[in-house]
C-alpha positions as CSV (number, residue, x, y, z in Angstrom):
1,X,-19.7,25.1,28.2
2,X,-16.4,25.1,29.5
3,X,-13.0,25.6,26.8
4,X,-10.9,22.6,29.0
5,X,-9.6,19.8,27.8
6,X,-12.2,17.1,26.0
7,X,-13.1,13.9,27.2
8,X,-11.0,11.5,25.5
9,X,-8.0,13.4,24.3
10,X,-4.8,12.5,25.2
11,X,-2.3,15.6,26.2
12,X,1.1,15.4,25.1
13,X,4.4,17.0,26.7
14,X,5.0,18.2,30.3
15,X,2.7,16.3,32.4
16,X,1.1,14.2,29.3
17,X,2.0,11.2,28.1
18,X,5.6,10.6,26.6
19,X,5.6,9.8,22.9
20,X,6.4,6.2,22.1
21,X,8.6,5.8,19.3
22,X,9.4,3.0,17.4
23,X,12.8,3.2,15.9
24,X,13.2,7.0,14.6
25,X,9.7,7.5,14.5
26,X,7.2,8.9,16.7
27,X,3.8,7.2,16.9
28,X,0.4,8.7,17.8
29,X,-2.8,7.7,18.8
30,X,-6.5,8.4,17.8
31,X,-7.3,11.7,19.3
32,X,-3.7,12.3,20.8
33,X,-2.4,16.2,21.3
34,X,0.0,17.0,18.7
35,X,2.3,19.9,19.3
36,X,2.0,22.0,15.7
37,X,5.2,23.9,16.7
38,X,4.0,26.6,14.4
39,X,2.9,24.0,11.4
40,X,-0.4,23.9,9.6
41,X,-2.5,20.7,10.8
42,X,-2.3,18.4,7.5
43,X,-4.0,14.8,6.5
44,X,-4.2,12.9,9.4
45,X,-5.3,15.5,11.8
46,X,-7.9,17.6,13.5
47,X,-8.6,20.8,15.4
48,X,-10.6,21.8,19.2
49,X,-10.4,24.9,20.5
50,X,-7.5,25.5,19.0
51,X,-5.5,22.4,19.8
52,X,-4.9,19.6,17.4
53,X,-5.1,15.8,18.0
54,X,-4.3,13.1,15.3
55,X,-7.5,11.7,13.7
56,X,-5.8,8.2,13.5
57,X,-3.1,5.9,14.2
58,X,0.4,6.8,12.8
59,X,3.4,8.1,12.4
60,X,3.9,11.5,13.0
61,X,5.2,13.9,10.3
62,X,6.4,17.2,10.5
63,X,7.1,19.0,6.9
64,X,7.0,22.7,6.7
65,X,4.5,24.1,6.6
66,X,2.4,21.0,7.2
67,X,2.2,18.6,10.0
68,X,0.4,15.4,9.5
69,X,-0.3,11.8,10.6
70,X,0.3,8.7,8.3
71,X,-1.8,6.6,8.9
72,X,-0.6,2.5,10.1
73,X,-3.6,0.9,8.5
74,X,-6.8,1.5,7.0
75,X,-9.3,0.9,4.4
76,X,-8.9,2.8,0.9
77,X,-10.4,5.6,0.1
78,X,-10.5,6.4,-3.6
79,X,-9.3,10.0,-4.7
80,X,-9.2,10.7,-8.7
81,X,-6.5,10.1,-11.2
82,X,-5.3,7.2,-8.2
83,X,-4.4,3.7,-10.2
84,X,-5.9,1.0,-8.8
85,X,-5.8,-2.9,-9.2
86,X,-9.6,-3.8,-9.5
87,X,-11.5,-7.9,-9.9
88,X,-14.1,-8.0,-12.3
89,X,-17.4,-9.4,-10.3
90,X,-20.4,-8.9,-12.3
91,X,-20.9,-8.6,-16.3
92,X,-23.8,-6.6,-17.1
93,X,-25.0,-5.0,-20.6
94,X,-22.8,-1.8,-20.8
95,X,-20.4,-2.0,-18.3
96,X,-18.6,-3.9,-15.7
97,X,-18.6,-4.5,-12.1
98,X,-15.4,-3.9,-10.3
99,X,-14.0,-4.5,-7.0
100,X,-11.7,-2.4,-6.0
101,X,-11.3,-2.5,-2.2
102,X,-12.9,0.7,-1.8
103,X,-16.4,1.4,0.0
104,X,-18.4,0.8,-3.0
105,X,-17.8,-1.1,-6.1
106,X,-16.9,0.6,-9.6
107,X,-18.8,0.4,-12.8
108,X,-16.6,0.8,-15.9
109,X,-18.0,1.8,-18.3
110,X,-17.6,0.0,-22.1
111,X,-16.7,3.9,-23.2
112,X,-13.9,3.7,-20.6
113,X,-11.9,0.8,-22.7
114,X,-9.9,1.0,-25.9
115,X,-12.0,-1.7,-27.2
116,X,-14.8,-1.5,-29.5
117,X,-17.7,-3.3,-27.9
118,X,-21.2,-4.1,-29.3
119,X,-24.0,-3.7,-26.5
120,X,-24.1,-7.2,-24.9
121,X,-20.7,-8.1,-25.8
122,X,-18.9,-7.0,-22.6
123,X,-18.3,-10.8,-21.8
124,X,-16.0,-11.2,-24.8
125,X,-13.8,-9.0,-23.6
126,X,-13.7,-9.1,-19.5
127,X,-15.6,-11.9,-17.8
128,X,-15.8,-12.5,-13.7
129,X,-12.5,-12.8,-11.9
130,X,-10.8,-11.1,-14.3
131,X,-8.0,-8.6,-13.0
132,X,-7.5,-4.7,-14.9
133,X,-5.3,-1.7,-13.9
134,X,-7.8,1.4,-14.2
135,X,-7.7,4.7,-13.1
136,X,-10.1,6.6,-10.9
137,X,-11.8,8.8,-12.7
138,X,-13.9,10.3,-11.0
139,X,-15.8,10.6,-7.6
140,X,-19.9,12.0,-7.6
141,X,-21.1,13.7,-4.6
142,X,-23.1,10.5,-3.5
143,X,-19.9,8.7,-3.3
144,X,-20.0,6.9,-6.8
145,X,-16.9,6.1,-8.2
146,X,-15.7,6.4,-11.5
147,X,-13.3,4.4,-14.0
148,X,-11.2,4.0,-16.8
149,X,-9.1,1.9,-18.7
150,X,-8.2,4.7,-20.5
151,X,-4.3,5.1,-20.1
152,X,-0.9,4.7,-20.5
153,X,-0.2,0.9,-19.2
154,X,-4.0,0.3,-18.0
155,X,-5.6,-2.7,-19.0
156,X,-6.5,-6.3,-18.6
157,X,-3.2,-8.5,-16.7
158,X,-3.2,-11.8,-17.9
159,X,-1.6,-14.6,-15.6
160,X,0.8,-13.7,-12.7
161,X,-0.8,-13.7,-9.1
162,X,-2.5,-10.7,-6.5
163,X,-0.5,-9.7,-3.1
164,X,-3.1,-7.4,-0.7
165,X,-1.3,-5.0,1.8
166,X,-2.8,-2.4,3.7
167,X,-3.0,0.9,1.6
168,X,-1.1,3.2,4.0
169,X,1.8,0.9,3.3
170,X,1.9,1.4,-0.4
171,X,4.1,4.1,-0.2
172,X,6.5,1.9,1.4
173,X,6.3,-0.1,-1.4
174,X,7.5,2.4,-4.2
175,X,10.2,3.8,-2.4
176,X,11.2,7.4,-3.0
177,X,11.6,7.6,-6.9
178,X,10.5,3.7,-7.2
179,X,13.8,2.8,-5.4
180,X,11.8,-0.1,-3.8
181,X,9.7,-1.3,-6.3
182,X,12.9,-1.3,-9.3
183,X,15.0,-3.1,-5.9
184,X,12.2,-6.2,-6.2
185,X,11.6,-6.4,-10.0
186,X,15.2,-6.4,-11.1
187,X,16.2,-8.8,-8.4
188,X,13.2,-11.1,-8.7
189,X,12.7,-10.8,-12.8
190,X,9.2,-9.9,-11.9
191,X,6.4,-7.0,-13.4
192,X,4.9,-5.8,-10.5
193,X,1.9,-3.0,-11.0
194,X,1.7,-2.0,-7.8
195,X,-2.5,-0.4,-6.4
196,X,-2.8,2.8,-4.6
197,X,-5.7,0.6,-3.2
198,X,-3.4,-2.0,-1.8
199,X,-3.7,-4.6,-4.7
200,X,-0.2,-5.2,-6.3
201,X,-0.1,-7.4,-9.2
202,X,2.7,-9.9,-9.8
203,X,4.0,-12.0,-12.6
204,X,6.9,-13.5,-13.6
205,X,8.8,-16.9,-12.8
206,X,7.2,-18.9,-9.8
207,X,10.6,-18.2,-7.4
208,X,10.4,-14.9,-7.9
209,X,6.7,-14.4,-7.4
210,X,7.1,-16.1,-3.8
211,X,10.4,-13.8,-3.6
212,X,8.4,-10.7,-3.6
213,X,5.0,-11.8,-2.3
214,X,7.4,-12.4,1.2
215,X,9.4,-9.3,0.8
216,X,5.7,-7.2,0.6
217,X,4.9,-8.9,3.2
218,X,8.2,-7.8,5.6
219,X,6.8,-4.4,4.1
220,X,3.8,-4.2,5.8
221,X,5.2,-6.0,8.8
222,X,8.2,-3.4,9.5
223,X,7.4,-0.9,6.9
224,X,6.7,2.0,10.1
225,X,11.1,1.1,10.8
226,X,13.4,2.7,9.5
227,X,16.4,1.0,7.8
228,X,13.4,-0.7,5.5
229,X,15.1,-0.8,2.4
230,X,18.4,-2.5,3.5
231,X,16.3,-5.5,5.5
232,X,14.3,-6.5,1.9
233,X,17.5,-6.2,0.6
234,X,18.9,-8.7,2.7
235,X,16.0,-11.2,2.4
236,X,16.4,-10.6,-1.3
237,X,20.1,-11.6,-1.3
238,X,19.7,-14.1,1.2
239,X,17.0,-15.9,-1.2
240,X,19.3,-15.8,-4.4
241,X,19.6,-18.8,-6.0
242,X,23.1,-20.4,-4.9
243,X,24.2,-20.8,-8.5
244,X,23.3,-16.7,-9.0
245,X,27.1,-15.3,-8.6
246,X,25.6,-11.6,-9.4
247,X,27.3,-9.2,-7.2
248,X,25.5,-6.6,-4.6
249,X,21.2,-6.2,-5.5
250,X,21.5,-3.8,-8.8
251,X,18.7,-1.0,-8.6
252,X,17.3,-0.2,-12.3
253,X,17.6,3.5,-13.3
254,X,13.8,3.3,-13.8
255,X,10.3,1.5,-12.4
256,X,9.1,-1.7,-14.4
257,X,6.3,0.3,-16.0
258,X,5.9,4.7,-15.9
259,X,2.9,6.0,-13.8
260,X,0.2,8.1,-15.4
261,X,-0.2,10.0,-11.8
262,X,2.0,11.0,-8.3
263,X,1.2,9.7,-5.2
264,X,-0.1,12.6,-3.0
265,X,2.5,14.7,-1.5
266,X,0.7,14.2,2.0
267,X,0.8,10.6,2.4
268,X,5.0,11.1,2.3
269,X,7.1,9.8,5.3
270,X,9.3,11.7,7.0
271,X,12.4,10.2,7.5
272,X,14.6,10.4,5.5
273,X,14.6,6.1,4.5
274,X,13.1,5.5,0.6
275,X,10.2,6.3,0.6
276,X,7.2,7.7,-1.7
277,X,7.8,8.3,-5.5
278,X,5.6,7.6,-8.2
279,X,3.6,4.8,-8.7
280,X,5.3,1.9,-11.0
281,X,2.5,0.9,-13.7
């Protein structure tokens, strides 16, 4: 066999097809050239005879000594010590059902809670449609997923409603040291725990609920735009209450709640807009 180019992949530079940007950023397709300039081929990526193409759609990233692809959209794939928003779906004699939004569903385990539970007694304590922070605790070869509610601010959320986004836009969603998330919870008087699996949990009076559910989703509508964090910041200011005679959208010094984990270095924009921090719990 032949070591041309493959069926399918799209070349990139002189004679290929121009990048399309949108904004600042550069977007790639599924199976697209990238030029590596030197860089290691990161998350988001893969190699063919010594040329790499992006894996998925995205934006492209180049970090030293990494390139990578963030991804647009996509469904969540659960890595350990992630915190997740989960619904409880099935009761059963030692431990819950959860959903999760993953590929599989997540048994937590009576062990995994701070309560002291009799065998049989699981329905006491969390019953179907209930909604719990946990933590991923692990991941089994066969692709069985592991959970706790063992942890700083994990738990059972009473009350309060559940905005879905798409995963890759989470990020997005902090901000780079929680800018985002501390923008939305001071200005709205909202707790928000935001998912790494999408799920963000939000409570607080009704106005600002709807406040933020429509400023997550301008998020995940414009969230691959730079100039992110001033747009929610107009539609925050533009949604005050006319009575409110607060000056310019204060930013806290710190999230709503303190994360027990990072978000992965990798899954970090590149443009210099807020971006990635930890995530608020």
């Amino acid at each position: 066999m032949g070591h041309g180019h493959r069926r399918g992949h799209r070349g990139r530079g002189p004679g290929g097809v121009p990048p399309r940007t949108d904004g600042e950023r550069t977007l790639v397709l599924p199976g697209e050239e990238i030029d590596v300039r030197g860089l290691q081929p990161g998350p988001g990526t893969y190699r063919v005879e010594g040329r790499t193409y992006a894996s998925v759609l995205g934006l492209l990233s180049r970090r030293p000594p990494v390139v990578r692809v963030i991804p647009l959209s996509g469904r969540y794939l659960p890595k350990p010590q992630d915190i997740v928003v989960g619904t409880v779906t099935d009761v059963q004699t030692t431990f819950w059902l959860l959903d999760i939004a993953a590929p599989r569903w997540a048994p937590l385990h009576m062990t995994g809670t701070p309560w002291k539970i009799d065998v049989g007694e699981l329905g006491q304590y969390l019953r179907v449609g209930d909604t719990v922070v946990v933590a991923i605790e692990s991941i089994d070869p066969t692709g069985r997923i592991g959970v706790t509610m063992l942890g700083d601010d994990l738990g059972k959320v009473d009350g309060g409603t559940v905005v879905t986004i798409s995963p890759a836009k989470v990020p997005r969603v902090i901000g780079r040291s929680g800018s985002m998330i501390q923008m939305l919870s001071a200005e709205t008087g909202c707790r928000i725990a935001v998912g790494q699996n999408g799920r963000i949990w939000v409570d607080g009076p009704a106005d600002g609920m709807v406040r933020v559910r429509e400023a997550l989703r301008l998020i995940e509508e414009e969230g691959q735009r730079s100039g992110l964090t001033e747009r929610v910041a107009g539609y925050l200011g533009s949604t005050r209450d006319p009575n409110d005679a607060r000056g310019p959208i204060p930013t806290p010094t710190r999230p709503p709640f303190e994360p027990p984990s990072p978000l992965d270095p990798g899954d970090e924009p590149d443009d210099g807009d807020d971006e990635v921090g930890p995530a608020p719990f």
